[in-house]
C-alpha positions as CSV (number, residue, x, y, z in Angstrom):
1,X,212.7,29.4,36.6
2,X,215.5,31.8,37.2
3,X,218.5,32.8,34.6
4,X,220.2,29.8,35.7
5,X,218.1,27.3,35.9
6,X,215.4,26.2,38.9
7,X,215.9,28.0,42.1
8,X,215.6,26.2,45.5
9,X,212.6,28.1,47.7
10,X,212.9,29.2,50.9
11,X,210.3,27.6,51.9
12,X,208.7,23.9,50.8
13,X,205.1,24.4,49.6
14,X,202.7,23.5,52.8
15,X,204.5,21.5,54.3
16,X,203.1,18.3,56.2
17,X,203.1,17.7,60.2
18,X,204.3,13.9,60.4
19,X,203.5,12.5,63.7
20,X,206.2,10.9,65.0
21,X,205.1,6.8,63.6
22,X,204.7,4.7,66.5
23,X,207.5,2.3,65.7
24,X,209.2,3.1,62.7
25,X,212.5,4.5,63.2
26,X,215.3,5.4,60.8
27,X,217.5,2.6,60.3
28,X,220.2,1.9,62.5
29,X,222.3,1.2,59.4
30,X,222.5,0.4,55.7
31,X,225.6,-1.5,53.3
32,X,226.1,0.6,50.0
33,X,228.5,-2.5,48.7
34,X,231.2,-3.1,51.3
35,X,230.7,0.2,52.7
36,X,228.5,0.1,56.0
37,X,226.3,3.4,56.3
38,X,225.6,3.9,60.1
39,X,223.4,5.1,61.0
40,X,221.2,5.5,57.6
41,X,221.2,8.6,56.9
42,X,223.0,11.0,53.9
43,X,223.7,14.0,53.7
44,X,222.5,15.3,50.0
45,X,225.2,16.3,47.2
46,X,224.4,20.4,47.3
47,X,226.7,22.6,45.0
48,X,227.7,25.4,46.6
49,X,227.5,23.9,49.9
50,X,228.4,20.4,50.8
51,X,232.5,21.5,50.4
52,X,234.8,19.8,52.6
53,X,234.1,22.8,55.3
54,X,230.4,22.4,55.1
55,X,230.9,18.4,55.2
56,X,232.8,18.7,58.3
57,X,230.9,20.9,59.7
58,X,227.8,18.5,59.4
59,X,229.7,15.6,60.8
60,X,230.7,16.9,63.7
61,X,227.3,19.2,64.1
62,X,225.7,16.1,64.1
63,X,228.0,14.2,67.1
64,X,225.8,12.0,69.2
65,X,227.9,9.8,71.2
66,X,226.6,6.8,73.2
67,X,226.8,7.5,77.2
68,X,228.2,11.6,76.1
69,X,226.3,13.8,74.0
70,X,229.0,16.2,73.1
71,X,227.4,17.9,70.7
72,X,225.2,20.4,72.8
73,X,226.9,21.8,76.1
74,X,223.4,21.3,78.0
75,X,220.7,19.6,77.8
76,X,217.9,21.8,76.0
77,X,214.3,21.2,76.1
78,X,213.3,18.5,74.8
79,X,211.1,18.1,71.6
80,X,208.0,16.5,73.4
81,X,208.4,17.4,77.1
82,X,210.5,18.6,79.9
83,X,214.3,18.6,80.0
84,X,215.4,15.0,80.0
85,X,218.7,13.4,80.6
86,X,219.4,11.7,76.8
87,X,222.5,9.9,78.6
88,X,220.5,7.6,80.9
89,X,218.1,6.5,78.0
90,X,220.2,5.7,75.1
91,X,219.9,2.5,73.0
92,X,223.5,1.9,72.2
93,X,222.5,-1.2,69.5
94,X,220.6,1.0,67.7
95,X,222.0,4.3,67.4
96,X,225.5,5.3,65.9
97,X,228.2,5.5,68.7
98,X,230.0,8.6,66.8
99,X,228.0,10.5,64.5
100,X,224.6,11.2,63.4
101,X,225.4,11.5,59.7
102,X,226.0,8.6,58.1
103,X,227.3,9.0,54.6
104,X,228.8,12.4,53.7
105,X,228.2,13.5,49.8
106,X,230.7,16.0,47.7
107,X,229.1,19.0,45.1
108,X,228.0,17.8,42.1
109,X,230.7,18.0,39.8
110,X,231.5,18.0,35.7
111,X,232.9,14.8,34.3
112,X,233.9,16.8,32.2
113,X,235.6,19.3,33.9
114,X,236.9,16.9,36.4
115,X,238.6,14.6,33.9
116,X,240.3,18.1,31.6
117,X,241.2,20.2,34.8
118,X,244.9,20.3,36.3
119,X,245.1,18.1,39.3
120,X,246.0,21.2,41.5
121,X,242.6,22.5,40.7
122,X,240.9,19.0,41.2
123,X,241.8,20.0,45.0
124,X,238.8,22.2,45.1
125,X,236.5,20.0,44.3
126,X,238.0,16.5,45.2
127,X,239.8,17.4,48.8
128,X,238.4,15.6,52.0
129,X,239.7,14.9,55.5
130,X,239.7,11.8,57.3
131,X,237.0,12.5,59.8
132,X,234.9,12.6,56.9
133,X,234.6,8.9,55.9
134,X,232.7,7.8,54.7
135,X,231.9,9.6,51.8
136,X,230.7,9.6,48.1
137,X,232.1,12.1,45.5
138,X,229.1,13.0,42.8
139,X,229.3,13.8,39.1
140,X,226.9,14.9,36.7
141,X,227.8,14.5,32.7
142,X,226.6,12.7,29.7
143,X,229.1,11.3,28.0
144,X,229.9,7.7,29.0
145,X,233.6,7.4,28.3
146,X,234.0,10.8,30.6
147,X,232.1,9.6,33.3
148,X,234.2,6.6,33.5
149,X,237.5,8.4,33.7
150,X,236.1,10.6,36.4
151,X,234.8,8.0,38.5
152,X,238.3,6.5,37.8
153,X,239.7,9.5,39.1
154,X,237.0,9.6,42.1
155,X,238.3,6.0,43.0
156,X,241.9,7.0,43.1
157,X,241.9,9.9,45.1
158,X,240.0,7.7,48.1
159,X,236.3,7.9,48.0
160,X,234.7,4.9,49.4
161,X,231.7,5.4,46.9
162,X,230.6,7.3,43.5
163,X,227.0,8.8,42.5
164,X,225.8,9.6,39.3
165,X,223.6,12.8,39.6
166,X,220.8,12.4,37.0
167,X,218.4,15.1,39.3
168,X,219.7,18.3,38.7
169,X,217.1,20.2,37.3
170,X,219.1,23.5,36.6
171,X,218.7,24.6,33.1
172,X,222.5,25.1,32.4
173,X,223.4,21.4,33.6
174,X,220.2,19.8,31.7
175,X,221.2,21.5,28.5
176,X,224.0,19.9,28.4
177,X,222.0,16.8,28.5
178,X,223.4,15.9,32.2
179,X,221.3,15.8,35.5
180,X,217.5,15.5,35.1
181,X,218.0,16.3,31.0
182,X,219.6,12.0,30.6
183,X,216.0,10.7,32.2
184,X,214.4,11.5,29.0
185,X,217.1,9.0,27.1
186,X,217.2,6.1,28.9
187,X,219.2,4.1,26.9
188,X,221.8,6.2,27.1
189,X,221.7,5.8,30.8
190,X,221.8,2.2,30.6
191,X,225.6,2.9,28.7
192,X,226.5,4.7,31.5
193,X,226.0,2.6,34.2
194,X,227.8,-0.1,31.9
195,X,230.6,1.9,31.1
196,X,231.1,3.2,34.5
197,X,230.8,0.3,36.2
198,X,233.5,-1.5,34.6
199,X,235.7,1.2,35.6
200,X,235.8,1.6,39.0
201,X,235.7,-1.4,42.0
202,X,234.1,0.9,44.7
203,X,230.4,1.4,44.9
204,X,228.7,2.6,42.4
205,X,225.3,4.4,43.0
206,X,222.6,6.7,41.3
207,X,220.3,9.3,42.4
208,X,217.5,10.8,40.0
209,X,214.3,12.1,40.2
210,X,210.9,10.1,39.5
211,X,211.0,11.6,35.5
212,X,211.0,14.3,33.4
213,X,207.3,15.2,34.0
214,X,204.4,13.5,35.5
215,X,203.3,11.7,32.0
216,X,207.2,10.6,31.8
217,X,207.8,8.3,35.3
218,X,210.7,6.2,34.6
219,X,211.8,6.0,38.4
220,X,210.7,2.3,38.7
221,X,212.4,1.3,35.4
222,X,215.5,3.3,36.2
223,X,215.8,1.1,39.3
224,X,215.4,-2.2,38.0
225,X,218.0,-0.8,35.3
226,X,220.2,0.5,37.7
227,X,220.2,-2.9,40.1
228,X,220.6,-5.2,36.8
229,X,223.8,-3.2,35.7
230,X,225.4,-4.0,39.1
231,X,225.0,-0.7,40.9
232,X,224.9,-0.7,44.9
233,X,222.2,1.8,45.5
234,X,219.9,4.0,44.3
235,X,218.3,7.4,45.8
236,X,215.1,9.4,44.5
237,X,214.1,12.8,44.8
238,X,210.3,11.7,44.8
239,X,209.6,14.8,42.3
240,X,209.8,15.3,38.4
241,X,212.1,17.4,36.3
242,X,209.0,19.9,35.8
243,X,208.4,20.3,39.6
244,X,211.8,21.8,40.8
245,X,211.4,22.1,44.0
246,X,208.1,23.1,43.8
247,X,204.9,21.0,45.6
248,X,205.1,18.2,47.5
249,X,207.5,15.3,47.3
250,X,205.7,12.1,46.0
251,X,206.7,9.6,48.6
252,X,204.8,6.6,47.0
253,X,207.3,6.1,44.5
254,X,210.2,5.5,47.0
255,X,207.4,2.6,47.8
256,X,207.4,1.7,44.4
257,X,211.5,1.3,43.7
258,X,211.2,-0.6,47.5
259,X,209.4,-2.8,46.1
260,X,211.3,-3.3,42.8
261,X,214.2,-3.8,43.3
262,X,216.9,-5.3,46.2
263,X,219.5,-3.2,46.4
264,X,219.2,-0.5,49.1
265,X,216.8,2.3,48.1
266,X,217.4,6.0,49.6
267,X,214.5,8.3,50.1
268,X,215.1,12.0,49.3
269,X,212.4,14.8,49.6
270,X,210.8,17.3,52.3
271,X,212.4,15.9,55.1
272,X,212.2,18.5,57.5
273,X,212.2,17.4,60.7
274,X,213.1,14.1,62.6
275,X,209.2,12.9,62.3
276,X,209.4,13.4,58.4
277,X,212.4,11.1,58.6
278,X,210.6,8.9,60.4
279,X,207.5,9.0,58.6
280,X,209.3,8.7,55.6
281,X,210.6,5.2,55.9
282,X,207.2,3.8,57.9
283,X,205.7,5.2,54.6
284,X,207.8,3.9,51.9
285,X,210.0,0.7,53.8
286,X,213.1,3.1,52.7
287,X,216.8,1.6,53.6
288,X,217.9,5.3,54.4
289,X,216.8,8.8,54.4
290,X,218.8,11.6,52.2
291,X,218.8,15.3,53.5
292,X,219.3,18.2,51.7
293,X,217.6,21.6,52.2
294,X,217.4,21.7,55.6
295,X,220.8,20.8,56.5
296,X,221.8,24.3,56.0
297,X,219.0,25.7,58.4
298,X,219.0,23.1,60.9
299,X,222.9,21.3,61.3
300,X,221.8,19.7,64.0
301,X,218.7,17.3,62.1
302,X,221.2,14.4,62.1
303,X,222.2,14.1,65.5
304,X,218.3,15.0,66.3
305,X,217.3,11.6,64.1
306,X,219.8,9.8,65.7
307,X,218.4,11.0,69.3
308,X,214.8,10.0,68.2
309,X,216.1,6.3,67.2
310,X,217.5,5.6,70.3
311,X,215.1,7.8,72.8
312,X,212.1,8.5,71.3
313,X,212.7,12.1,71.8
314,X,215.5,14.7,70.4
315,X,216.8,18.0,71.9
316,X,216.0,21.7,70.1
317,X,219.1,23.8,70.0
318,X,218.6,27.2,72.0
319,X,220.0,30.6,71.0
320,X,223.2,30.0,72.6
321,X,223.0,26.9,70.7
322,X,223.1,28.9,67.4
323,X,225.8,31.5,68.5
324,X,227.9,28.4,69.3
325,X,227.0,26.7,65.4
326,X,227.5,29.9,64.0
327,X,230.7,30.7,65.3
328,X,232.3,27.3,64.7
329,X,231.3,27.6,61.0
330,X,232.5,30.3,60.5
331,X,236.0,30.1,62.2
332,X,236.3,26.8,60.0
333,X,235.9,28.9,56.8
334,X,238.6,31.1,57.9
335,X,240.9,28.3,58.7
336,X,240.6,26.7,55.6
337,X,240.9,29.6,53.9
338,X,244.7,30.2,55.6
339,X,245.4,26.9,54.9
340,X,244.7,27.3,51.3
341,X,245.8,30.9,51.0
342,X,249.1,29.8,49.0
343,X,247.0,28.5,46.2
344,X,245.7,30.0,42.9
345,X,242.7,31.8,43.8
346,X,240.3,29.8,41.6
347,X,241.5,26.6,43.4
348,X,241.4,27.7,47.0
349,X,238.7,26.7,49.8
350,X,237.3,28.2,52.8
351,X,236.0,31.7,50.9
352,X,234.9,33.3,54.0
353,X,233.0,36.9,53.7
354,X,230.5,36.0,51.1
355,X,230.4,32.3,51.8
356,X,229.4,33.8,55.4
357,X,226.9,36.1,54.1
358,X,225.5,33.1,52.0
359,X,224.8,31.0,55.2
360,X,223.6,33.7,57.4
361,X,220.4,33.5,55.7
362,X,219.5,29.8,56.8
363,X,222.1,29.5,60.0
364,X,220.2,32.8,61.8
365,X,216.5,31.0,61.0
366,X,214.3,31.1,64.3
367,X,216.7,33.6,66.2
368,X,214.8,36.9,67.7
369,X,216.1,39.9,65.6
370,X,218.1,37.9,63.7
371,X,217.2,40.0,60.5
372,X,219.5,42.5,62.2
373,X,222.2,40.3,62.0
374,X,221.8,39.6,58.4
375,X,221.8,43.2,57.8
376,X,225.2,43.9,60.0
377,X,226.4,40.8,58.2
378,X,225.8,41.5,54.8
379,X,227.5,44.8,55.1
380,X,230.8,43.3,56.2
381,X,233.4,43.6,53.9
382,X,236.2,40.9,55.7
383,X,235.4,37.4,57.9
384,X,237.0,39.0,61.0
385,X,234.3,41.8,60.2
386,X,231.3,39.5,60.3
387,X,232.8,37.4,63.3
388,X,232.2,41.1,65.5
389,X,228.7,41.0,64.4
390,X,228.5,38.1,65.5
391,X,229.8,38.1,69.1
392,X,227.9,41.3,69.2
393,X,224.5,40.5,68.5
394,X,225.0,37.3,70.5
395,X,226.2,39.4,73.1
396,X,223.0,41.4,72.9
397,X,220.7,38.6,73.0
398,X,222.5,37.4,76.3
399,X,221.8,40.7,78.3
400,X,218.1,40.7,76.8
401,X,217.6,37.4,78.5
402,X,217.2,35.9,74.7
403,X,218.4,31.9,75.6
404,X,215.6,30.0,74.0
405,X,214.4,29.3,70.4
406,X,211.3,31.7,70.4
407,X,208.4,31.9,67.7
408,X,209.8,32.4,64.7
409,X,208.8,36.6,64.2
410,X,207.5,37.6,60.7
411,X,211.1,39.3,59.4
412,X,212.6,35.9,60.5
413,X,211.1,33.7,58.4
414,X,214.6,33.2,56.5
415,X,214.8,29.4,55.7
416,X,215.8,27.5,52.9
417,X,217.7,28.9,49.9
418,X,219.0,32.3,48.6
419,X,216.4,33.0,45.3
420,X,219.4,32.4,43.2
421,X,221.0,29.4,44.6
422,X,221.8,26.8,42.5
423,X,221.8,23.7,44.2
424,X,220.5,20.2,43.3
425,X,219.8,17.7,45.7
């Protein structure tokens, strides 16, 4: 535990090597209410990250249209074999015509804050473009009455759903009895998801982790809770308050909320890779599949989950692949930061220099020399600066002959989060 509370790893403790399950597949699609998830799969609330630029970003990272895969300008090697035409073997019934991420999330965000703060400043945390529907806004608090007036608030500004985060396992939000710190007071939740459900007409939903510690598992009877007071969904992050993010993700009590209750359960923890997606659901019968840590290092796991469900096979992005990701991030953050240049500087979007430097980390994971890029990036001082770098070193790799993903070399092993990041999902 850092100053701040838990601190996401770079890396997930041993990870395991799914096999890709011989018929289980993500599904094609899950209803949250009214609101039709397609294909099941959500990106994770992530503060610090999942802002409208990010969000966007994902969405359109994660493009896998049926017939036109316009995401990747070739086609790259494939995950189990030779190059293979995706095109000709696409499963249009069971694979999303127009994006591999289903359900978009907001940053976790104060009650609190949300219901006090001007409505100029709610732009920073409540702003969202059309392309990204649907999506959820999240809020963390623990004051019923708040919550509700948030989520009002959440309604009215045209979410199609609203997430209560009782995860978060940072120390600053759990002292203020919100997050992780409510699963120790169920009762109290039980007001909550009253109180806020009486307020608001649009889906209401509820992630949490399994507990506050292992002899404190109250997943199962959160669930049943949560279903009982009418809310639409629930997700778990199969790990306690205790673990962080530490050890290994305790898939057996998705199973156990599967089997409890009937309204769509989400699975959340170490889903790495398409076959962890996969395995994930033949494992616990989830309805959908919530990513969060490796979005970041690998924008394209979406669109590669929706490739496996309709072609048994997905695509790895090459170097030029990256350059191509990495440019098109970071040009966004500069245009959102003109368009919000005329703003108060605590409520504008699109921060681009250190907001770049935070994502160079994860976005250069798996590229040959790409702690040298880091370095010429983190000594940038302006966007346009780190943009050179970029379209340098991506020059360089060109006239080296550098096209594919190579073995990851030992100063590369950059995944995951900063040590100080706080981000709950």
């Amino acid at each position: 535990m850092a100053g701040k509370g838990f601190t996401v790893k770079k890396e997930w403790d041993n990870p395991i090597d799914h096999p890709m399950p011989a018929e289980a597949r993500v599904p094609a699609e899950v209803r949250v209410g009214p609101v039709l998830v397609t294909p099941a799969t959500v990106l994770a609330p992530m503060a610090g990250v999942t802002d409208t630029v990010f969000r966007r970003f994902i969405r359109h990272a994660s493009l896998f249209t049926a017939g036109v895969d316009a995401s990747l300008s070739h086609v790259s090697q494939a995950r189990h074999g030779a190059p293979t035409s995706l095109e000709a073997r696409i499963e249009t019934d069971v694979t999303n015509a127009q994006s591999g991420c289903g359900l978009l999330m907001t940053e976790f965000t104060s009650a609190d804050g949300l219901a006090r703060m001007r409505e100029s400043k709610r732009r920073r945390y409540l702003t969202f473009y059309d392309d990204e529907h649907p999506i959820g806004a999240q809020l963390f608090g623990s004051n019923a009455e708040t919550l509700a007036e948030a989520a009002r608030i959440v309604e009215d500004t045209g979410f199609d759903t609203v997430d209560l985060n009782l995860g978060c396992p940072a120390k600053r939000v759990v002292g203020c009895n919100g997050g992780s710190g409510l699963l120790r007071d169920l009762p109290k939740i039980g007001e909550i998801f009253r109180t806020v459900r009486k307020a608001v007409k649009i889906p209401f939903t509820v992630k949490f982790r399994m507990g506050w510690n292992e002899k404190q598992i109250v997943c199962v009877e959160l669930a049943r809770m949560a279903e009982s007071e009418g809310l639409n969904a629930v997700a778990l992050h199969a790990r306690t308050r205790e673990q962080g993010y530490s050890g290994q993700a305790q898939w057996q009590w998705i199973a156990a909320i599967k089997q409890a209750v009937g309204i769509p359960v989400i699975g959340n923890g170490d889903i790495r890779t398409p076959e962890d997606a996969a395995a994930m659901v033949a494992e616990t019968g989830c309805d959908a599949v919530m990513i969060g840590r490796a979005a970041p290092a690998n924008p394209w796991i979406f669109r590669q989950i929706a490739q496996y469900t309709a072609t048994g096979a997905y695509d790895r992005p090459t170097v030029e692949d990256r350059y191509r990701m990495i440019r098109a991030y970071f040009q966004m953050l500069l245009d959102e930061q003109e368009a919000t240049k005329d703003l108060p500087r605590s409520d504008r979007m699109g921060e681009t220099a250190g907001k770049m430097k935070q994502f160079a980390t994860w976005f250069t994971h798996g590229v040959p020399g790409g702690a040298k890029l880091r370095a010429a990036i983190y000594h940038a001082r302006t966007g346009s600066e780190v943009l050179g770098q970029v379209e340098q070193f991506f020059a360089a790799r060109r006239e080296e002959g550098f096209t594919e993903i190579a073995s990851h070399e030992p100063e590369d092993q950059a995944s995951g989060f900063p040590e100080d990041a706080l981000v709950c999902d």
